[in-house]
BAVO-300782 format. One record per residue (C-alpha): residue number from 1; chain; x, y, z. Coordinates in nm, 2 decimals. Example, Ala and Ser with C-alpha at 12.3 -4.5 7.8 and 13.67 -1.06 7.14 Angstrom:
# residues 2
1|A|1.23|-0.45|0.78 $
2|A|1.37|-0.11|0.71 $
//
This chain:
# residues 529
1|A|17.04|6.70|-4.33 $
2|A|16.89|6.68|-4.66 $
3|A|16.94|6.39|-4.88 $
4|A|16.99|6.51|-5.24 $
5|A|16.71|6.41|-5.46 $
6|A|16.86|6.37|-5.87 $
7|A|16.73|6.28|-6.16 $
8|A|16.85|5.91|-6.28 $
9|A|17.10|6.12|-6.53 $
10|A|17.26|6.31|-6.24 $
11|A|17.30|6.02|-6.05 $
12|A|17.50|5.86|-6.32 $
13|A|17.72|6.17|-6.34 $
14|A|17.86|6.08|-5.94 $
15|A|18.02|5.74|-6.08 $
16|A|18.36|5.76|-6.20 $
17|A|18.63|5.60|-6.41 $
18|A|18.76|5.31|-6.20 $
19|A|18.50|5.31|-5.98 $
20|A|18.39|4.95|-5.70 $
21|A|18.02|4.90|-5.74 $
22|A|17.76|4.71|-5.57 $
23|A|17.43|4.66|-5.78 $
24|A|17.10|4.57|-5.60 $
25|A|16.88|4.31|-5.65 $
26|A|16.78|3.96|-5.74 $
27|A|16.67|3.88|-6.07 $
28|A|16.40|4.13|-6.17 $
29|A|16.29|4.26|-5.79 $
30|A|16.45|4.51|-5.58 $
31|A|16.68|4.69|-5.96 $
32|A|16.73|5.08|-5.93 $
33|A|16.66|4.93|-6.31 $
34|A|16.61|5.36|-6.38 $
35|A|16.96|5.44|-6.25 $
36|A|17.15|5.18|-6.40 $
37|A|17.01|5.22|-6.74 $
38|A|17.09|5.58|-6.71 $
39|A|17.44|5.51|-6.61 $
40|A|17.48|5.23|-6.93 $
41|A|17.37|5.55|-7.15 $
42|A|17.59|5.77|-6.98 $
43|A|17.86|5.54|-7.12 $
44|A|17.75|5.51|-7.44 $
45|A|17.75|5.87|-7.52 $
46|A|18.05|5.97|-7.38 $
47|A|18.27|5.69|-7.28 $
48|A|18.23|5.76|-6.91 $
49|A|18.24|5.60|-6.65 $
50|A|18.47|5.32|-6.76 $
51|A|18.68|5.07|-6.59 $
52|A|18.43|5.01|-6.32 $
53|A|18.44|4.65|-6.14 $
54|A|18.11|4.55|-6.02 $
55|A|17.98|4.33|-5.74 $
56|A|17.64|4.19|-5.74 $
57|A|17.53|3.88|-5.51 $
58|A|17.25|3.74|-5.72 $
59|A|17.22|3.81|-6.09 $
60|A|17.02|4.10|-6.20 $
61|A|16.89|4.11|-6.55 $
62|A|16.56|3.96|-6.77 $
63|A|16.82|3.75|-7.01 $
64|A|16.80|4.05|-7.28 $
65|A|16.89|4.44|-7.23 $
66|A|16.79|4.53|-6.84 $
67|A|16.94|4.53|-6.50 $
68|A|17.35|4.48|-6.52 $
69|A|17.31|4.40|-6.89 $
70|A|17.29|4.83|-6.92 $
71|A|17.69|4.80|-6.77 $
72|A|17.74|4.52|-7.02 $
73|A|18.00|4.67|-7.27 $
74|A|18.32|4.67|-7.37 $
75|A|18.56|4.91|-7.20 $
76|A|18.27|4.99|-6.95 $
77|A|18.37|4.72|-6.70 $
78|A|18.67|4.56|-6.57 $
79|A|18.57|4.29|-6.37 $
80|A|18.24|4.17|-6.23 $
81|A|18.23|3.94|-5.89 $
82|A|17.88|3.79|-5.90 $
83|A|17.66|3.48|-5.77 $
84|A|17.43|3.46|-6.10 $
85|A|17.52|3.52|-6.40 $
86|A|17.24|3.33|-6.63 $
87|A|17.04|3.63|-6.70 $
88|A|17.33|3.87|-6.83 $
89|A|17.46|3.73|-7.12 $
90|A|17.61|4.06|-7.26 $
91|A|17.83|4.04|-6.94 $
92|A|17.87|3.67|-7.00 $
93|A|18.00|3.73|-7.33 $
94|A|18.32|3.98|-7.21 $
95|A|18.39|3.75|-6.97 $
96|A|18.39|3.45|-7.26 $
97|A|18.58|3.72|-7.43 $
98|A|18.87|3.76|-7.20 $
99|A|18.77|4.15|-7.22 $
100|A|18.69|4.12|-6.83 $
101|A|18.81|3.94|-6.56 $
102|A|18.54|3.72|-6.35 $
103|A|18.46|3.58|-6.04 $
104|A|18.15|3.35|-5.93 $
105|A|18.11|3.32|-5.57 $
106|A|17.87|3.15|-5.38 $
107|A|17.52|3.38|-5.36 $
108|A|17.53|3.37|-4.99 $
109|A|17.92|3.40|-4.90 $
110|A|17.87|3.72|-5.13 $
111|A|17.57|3.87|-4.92 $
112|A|17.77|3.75|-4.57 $
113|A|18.14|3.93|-4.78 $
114|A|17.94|4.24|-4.78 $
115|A|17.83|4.26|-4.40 $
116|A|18.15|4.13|-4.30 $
117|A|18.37|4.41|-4.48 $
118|A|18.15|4.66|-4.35 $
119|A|18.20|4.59|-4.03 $
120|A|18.60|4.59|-4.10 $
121|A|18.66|4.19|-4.07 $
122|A|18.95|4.11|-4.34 $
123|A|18.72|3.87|-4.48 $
124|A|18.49|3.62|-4.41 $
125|A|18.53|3.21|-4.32 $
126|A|18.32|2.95|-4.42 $
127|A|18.35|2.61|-4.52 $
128|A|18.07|2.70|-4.83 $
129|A|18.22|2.61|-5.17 $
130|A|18.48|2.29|-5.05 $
131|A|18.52|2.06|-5.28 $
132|A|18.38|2.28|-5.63 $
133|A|18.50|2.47|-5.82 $
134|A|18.49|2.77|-5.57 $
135|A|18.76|2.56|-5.38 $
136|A|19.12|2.72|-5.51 $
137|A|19.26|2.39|-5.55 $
138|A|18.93|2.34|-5.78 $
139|A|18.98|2.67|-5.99 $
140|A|18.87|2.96|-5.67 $
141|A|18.59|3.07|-5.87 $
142|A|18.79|3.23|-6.12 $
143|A|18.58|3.22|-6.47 $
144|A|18.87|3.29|-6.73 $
145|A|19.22|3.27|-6.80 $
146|A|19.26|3.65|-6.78 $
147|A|19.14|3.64|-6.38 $
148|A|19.43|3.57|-6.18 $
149|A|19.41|3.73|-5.83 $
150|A|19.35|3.49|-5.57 $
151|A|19.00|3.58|-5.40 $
152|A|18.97|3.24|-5.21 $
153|A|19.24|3.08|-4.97 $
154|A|19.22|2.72|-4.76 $
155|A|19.23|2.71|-4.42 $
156|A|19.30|2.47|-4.16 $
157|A|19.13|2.53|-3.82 $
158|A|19.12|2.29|-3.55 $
159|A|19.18|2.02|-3.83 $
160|A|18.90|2.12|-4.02 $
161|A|18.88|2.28|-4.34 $
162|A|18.75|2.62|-4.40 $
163|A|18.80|2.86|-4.72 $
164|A|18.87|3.24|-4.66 $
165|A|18.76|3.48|-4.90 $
166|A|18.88|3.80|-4.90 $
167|A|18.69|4.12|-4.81 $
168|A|18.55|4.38|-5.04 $
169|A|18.60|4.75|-5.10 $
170|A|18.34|4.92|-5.27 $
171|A|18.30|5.31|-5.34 $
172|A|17.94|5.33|-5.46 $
173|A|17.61|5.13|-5.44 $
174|A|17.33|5.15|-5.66 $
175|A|16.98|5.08|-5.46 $
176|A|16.64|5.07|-5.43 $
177|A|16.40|5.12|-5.19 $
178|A|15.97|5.21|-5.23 $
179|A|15.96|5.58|-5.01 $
180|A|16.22|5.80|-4.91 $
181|A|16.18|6.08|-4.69 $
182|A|16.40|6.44|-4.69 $
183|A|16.65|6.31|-4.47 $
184|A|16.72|5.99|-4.67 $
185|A|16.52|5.72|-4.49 $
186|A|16.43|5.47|-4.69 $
187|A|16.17|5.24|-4.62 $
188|A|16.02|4.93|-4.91 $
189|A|15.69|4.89|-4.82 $
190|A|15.60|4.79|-5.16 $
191|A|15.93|4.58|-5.22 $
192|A|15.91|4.21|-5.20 $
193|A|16.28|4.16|-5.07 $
194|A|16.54|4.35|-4.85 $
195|A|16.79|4.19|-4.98 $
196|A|17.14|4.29|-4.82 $
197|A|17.09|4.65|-4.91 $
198|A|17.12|4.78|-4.53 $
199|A|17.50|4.61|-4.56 $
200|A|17.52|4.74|-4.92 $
201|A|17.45|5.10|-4.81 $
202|A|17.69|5.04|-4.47 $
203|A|17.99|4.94|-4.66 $
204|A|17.98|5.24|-4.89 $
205|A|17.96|5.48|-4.60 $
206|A|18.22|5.34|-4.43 $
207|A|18.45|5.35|-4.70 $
208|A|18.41|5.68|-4.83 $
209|A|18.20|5.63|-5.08 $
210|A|17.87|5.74|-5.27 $
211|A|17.48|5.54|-5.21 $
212|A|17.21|5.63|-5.43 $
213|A|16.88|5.48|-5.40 $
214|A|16.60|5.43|-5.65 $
215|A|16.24|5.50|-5.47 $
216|A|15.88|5.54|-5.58 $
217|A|15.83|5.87|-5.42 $
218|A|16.02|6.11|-5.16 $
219|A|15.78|6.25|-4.84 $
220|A|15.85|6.47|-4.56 $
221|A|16.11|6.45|-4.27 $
222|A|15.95|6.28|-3.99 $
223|A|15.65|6.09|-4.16 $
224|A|15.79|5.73|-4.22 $
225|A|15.78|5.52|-3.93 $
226|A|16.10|5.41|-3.78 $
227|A|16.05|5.03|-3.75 $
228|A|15.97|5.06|-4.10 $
229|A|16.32|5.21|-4.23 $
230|A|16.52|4.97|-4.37 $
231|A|16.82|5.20|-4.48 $
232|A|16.87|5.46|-4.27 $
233|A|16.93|5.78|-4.38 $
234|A|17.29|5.82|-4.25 $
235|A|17.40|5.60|-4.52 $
236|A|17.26|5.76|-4.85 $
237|A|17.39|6.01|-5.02 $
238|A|17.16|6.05|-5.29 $
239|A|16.78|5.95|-5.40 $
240|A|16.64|5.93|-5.75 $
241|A|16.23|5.87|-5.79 $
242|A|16.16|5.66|-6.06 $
243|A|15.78|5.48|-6.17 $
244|A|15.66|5.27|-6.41 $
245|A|15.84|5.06|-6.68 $
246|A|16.21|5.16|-6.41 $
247|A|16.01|5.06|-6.14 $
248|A|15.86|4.72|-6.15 $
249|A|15.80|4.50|-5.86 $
250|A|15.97|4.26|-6.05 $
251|A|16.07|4.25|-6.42 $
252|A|15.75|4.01|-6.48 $
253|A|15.50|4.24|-6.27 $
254|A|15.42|4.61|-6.21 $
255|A|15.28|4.55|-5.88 $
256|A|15.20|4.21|-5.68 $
257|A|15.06|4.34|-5.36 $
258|A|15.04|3.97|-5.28 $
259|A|15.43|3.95|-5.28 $
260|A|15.38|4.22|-4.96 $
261|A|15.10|4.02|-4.80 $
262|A|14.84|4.25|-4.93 $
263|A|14.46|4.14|-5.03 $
264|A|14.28|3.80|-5.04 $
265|A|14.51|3.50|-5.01 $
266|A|14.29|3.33|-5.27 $
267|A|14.30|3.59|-5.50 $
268|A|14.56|3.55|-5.79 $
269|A|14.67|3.16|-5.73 $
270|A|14.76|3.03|-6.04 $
271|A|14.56|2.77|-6.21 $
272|A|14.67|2.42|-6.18 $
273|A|14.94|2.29|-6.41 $
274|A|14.92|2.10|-6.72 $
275|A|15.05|1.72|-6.65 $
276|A|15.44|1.81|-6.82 $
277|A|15.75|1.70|-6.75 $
278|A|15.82|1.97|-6.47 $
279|A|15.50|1.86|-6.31 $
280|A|15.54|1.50|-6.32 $
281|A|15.91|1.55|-6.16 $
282|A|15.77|1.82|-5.90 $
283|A|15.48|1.54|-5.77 $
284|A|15.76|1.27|-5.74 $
285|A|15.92|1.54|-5.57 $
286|A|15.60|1.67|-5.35 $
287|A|15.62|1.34|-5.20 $
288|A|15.90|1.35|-5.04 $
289|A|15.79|1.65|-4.83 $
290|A|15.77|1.59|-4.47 $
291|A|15.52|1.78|-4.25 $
292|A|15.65|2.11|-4.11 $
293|A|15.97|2.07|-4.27 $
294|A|16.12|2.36|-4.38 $
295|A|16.21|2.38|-4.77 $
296|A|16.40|2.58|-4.98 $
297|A|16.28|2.56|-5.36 $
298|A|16.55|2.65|-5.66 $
299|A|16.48|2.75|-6.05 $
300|A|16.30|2.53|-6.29 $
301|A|16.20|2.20|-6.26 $
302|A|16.16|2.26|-5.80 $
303|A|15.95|2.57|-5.88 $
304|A|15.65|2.39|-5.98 $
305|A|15.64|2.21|-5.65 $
306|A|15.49|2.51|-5.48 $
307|A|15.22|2.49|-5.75 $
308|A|15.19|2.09|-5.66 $
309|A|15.16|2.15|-5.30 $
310|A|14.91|2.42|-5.40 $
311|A|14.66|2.18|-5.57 $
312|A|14.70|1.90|-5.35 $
313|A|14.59|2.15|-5.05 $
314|A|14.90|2.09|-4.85 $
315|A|15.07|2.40|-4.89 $
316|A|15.04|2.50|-4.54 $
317|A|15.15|2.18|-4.40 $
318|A|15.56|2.30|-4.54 $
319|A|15.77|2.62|-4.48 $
320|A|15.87|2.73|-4.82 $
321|A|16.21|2.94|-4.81 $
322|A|16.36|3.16|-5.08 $
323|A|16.74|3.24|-5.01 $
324|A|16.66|3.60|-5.05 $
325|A|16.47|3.62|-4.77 $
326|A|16.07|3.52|-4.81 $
327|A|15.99|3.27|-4.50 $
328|A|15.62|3.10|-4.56 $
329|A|15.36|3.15|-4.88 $
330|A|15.39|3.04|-5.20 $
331|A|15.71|3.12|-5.43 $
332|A|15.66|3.28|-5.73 $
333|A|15.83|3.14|-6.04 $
334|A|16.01|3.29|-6.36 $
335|A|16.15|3.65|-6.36 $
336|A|15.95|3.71|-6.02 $
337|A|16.15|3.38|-5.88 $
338|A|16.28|3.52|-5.54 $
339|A|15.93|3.66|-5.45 $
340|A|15.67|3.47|-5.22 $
341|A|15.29|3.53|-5.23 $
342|A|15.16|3.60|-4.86 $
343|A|15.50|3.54|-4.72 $
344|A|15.52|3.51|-4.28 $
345|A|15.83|3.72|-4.31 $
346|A|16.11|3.84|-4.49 $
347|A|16.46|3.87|-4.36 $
348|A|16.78|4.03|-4.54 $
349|A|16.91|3.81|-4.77 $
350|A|17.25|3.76|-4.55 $
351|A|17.02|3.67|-4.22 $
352|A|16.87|3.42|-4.47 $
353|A|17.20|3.26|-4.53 $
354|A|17.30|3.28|-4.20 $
355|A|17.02|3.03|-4.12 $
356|A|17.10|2.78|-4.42 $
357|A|17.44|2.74|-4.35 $
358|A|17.41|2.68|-3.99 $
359|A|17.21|2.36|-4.12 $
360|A|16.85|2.54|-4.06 $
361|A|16.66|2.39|-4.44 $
362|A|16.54|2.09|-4.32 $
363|A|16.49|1.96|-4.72 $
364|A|16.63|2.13|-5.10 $
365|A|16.46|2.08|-5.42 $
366|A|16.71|2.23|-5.64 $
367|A|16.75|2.14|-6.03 $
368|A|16.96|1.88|-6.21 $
369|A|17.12|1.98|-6.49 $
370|A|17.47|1.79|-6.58 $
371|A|17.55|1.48|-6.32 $
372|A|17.79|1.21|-6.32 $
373|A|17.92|0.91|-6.27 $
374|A|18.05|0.99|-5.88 $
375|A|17.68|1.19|-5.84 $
376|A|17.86|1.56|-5.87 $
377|A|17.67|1.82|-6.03 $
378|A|17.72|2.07|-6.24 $
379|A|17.44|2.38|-6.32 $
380|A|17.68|2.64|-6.32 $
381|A|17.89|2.62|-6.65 $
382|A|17.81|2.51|-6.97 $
383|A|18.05|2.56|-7.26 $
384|A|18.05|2.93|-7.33 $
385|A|17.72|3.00|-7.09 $
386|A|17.83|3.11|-6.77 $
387|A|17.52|3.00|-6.57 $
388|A|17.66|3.07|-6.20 $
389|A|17.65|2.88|-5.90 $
390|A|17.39|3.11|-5.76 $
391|A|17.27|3.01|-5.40 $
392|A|17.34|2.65|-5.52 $
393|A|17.64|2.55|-5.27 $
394|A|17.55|2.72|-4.97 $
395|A|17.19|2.53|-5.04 $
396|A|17.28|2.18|-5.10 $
397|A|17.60|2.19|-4.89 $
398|A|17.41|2.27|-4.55 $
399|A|17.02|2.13|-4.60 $
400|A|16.97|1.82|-4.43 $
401|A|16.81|1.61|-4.68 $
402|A|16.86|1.73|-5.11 $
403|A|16.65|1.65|-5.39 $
404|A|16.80|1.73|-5.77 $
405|A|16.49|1.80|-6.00 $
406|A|16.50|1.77|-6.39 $
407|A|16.45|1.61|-6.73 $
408|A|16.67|1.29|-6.77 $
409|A|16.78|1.45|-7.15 $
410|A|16.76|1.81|-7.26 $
411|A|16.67|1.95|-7.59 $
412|A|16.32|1.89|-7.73 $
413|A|16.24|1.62|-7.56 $
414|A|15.85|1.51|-7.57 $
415|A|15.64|1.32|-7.35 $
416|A|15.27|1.19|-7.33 $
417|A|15.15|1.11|-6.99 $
418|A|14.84|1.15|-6.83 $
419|A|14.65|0.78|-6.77 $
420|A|14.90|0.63|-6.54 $
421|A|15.22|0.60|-6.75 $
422|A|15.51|0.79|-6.90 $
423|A|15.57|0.77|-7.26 $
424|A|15.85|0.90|-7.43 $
425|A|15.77|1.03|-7.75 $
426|A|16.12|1.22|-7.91 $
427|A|16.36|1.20|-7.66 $
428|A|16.62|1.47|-7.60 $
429|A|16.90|1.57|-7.79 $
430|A|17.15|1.63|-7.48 $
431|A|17.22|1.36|-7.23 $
432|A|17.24|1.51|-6.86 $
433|A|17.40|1.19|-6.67 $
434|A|17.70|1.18|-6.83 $
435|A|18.05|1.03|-6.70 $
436|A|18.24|1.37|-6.60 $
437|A|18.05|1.72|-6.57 $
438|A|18.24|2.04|-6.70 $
439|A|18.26|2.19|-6.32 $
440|A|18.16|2.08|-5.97 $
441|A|17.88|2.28|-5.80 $
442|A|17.76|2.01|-5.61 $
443|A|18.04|1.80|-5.44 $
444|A|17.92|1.42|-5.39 $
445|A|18.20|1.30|-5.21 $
446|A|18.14|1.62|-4.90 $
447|A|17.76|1.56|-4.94 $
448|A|17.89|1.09|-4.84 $
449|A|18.14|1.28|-4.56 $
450|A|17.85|1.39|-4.34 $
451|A|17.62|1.09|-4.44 $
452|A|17.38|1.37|-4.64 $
453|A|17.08|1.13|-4.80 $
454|A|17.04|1.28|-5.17 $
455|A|16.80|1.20|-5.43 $
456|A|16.82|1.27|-5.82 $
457|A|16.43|1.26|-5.98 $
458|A|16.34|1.29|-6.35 $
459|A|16.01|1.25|-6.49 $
460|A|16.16|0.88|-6.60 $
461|A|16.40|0.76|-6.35 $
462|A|16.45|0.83|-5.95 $
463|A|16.86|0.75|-5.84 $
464|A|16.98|0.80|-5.44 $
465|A|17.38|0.88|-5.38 $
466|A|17.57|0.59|-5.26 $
467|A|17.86|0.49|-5.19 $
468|A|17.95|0.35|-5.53 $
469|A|17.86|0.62|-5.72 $
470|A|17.47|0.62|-5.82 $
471|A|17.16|0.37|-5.75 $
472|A|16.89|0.35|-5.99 $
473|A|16.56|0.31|-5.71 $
474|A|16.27|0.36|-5.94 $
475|A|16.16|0.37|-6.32 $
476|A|15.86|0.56|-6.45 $
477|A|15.54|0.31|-6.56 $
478|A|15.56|0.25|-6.94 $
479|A|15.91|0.32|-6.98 $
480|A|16.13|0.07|-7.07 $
481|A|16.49|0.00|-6.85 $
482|A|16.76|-0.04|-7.13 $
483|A|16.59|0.18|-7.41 $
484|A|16.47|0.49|-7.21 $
485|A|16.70|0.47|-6.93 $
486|A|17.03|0.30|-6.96 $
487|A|17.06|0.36|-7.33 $
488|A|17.05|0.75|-7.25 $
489|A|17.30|0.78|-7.03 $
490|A|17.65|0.76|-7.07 $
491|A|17.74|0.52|-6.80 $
492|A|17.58|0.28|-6.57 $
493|A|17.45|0.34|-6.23 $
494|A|17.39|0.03|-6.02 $
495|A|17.08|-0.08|-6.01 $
496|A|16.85|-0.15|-5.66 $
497|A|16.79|-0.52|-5.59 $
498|A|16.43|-0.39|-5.53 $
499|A|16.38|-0.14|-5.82 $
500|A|16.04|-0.01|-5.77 $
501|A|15.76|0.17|-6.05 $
502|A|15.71|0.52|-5.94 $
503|A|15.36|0.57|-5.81 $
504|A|15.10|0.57|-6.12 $
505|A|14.93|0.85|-5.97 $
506|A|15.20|1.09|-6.08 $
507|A|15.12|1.04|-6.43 $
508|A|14.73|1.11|-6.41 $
509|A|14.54|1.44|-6.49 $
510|A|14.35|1.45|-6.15 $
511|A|14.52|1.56|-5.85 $
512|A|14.70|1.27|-5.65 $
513|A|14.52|1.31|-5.34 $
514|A|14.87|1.40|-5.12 $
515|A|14.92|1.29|-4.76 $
516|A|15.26|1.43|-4.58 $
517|A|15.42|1.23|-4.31 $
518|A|15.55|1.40|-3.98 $
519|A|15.90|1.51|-3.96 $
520|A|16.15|1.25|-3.93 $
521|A|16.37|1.26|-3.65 $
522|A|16.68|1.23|-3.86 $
523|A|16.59|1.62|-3.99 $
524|A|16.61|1.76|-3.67 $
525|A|16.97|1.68|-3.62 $
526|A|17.23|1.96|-3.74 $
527|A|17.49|1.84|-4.04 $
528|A|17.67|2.07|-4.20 $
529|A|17.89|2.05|-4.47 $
//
């Protein structure tokens, strides 16, 4: 059979009013960016289609006008069910304006929802989301006063408790792939994700509905090589070809053939990083690495890291993940973030989850945004700016040892550093460690319930979760306790009978000349949330 091959107009034509869809992709890789701007146009010009809900697992969008922010407008949506919602603030905005109703889920129990109602399960179980504000007696992920369907239920099994969130039915899916052959096949050779498209794509079919994929170029029946085809042809409908500005690898690069493991592995490694505040947080966090561990690396403050480990020639001493699916190399940063240069292997983006919440990352660097007195986090809500939990929860819920990453303040805050000590030259106008965060993304008092060892670093200050709350462990060289520290914060942590200076060699220009111990044995045992 013939797969139909549209243009990106046509394909916007086969969505209709009231119609359940699933967008593809993560951040800026893996959009059918052509398809969905074609379908925000669509609207534009003649109302149509409207009253769509939407489902995406990790938020698609550059912060501005692409990915979901072309299905960002009033009348055009009815409610959105995402992971991320940081880089779509026209979608943000109807949700802050009660003009939609919204859900944030955890990134991963999204990717496993979609696998799960494809294969016909009523919904899928996990404990993922206990104790924050995903947990129904915490909110159930509900982001305004206008959502009021219950998408999230407890459960008690075995005296343990799980939360069940209901399946999802979804009539179209908007895709992307790199080739496509006459039949449908669609292969991403030049992709630097899968992604859960293959579950995406199965759903659809087996409710009826209608898959269109975005792809680079359309060949012959019989060409593309079977081990290669990622959705198979069975479960598209339609194709649309798209290049250039509606086809980037990512929404910061045309083409990285390094994100496919293409060309010289030296080629293209960025240049080491000027001593900042993100760099002097990453080294304190670099050594805490633990030979062979496997790592999983979040946004901001944890992506430098990879460009630590890169200077400090240890990189291939660790197993950096990324929770779409990149196992090995070196994660990219910014609007690539989700892509790895010279990855081992990439797995679907549910697999991947899979494997973190069976207590498989060994240690999380993920970044610290709001925390309080009890050591809960918040980085998915803040005021009107619906951040998203992201792949937050099922990340710090299920690795084995977690490491929060930040700036102790926020809002033009300066620094000079560079010959051993840390200077604070206009500190921040936002304090960070405050007594009560807006929301709960990280729980503390789940992380003290299965004995998880945690650790909060800033460029100033290094604190471990205890019992009683917070334990100051180690001050920056040059800083002083009460002024820099205590001062800034709103309340008190208790403070180590043994506070120690962080290492000096953090704070110099030259690299610190990195050693990694051996795994301990402590990683190796499984501890999940």
């Amino acid at each position: 059979m013939k797969v139909d091959v549209l243009t990106a107009k046509q394909a916007a034509s086969l969505i209709k009013d009231g119609d359940k869809v699933i967008l593809g992709g993560f951040i800026g890789a893996v959009v059918p960016e052509a398809i969905e701007q074609a379908v925000g146009e669509q609207f534009l010009s003649t109302g149509h289609p409207n009253n769509l809900e939407i489902y995406f697992t990790a938020g698609q969008g550059d912060g501005k006008d692409k990915a979901t922010n072309h299905l960002s407008h009033p009348g055009m949506v009815s409610m959105a069910l995402g992971g991320h919602w940081g880089l779509i603030p026209r979608l943000q905005k109807l949700a802050n304006d009660e003009q939609i109703q919204g859900y944030n889920f955890p990134q991963g129990v999204i990717a496993q929802l979609l696998r799960d109602s494809a294969a016909g399960k009523p919904g899928t179980l996990s404990h993922v989301g206990l104790g924050t504000f995903i947990d129904p007696r915490l909110g159930g992920g509900k982001i305004n006063a206008i959502t009021k369907q219950e998408r999230v239920s407890l459960m008690t099994i075995d005296d343990n408790e799980y939360l069940f969130y209901k399946r999802l039915d979804a009539n179209v899916a908007l895709l992307r792939g790199t080739t496509a052959d006459e039949n449908g096949n669609i292969t991403m050779e030049d992709e630097c994700l899968f992604l859960e498209n293959l579950a995406a794509a199965q759903l659809v079919t087996n409710m009826g509905g209608t898959v269109i994929v975005q792809v680079k170029r359309v060949v012959k029946a019989g060409t593309l090589a079977p081990q290669q085809v990622r959705i198979p042809g069975i479960f598209v409908n339609a194709v649309v070809v798209a290049d250039g500005e509606s086809h980037m690898q990512t929404f910061a690069e045309q083409m990285n053939p390094a994100y496919c493991g293409r060309g010289d592995g030296q080629i293209g490694k960025p240049q080491p990083r000027q001593l900042d505040a993100k760099k002097i947080i990453a080294r304190r966090a670099a050594m805490e690495l633990k030979q062979g561990a496997i790592l999983n690396y979040g946004i901001g403050a944890p992506e430098v890291i990879a460009n630590v480990t890169d200077e400090e020639g240890i990189t291939d001493q660790v197993i950096a993940t990324v929770e779409p699916g990149a196992i090995g190399g070196t994660p990219a940063g910014g609007l690539s973030f989700g892509a790895s240069a010279f990855p081992e292997s990439v797995i679907t983006q549910d697999q991947m989850f899979d494997f973190y919440d069976g207590g498989g990352i060994d240690q999380a660097f993920l970044g610290l945004a709001e925390c309080d007195i009890n050591g809960d986090l918040n980085v998915s809500k803040f005021g009107p700016k619906i951040a998203g939990c992201g792949g937050f929860i099922n990340i710090t819920q299920n690795a084995k040892q977690v490491f929060f990453c930040g700036t102790f303040t926020a809002g033009k805050l300066q620094i000079e550093t560079g010959d051993g000590e840390l200077r604070i030259v206009n500190e921040g106008q936002i304090k960070k460690l405050i007594n009560r965060v807006g929301q709960i993304t990280f729980a503390a008092d789940i992380a003290r319930k299965n004995n998880k060892p945690v650790l909060y670093i800033t460029e100033r200050a290094v604190f471990k979760l205890v019992t009683e709350g917070l334990e100051l462990i180690e001050i920056a060289p040059g800083v002083d306790l009460k002024h820099d520290i205590l001062d800034q914060m709103e309340f008190t942590p208790k403070i180590g009978a043994d506070l120690k200076i962080m290492d000096k060699r953090i704070f110099t220009d030259q690299p610190m000349g990195l050693t990694l111990d051996s795994k301990d044995d402590d990683l190796t045992v499984f501890n999940a949330a």
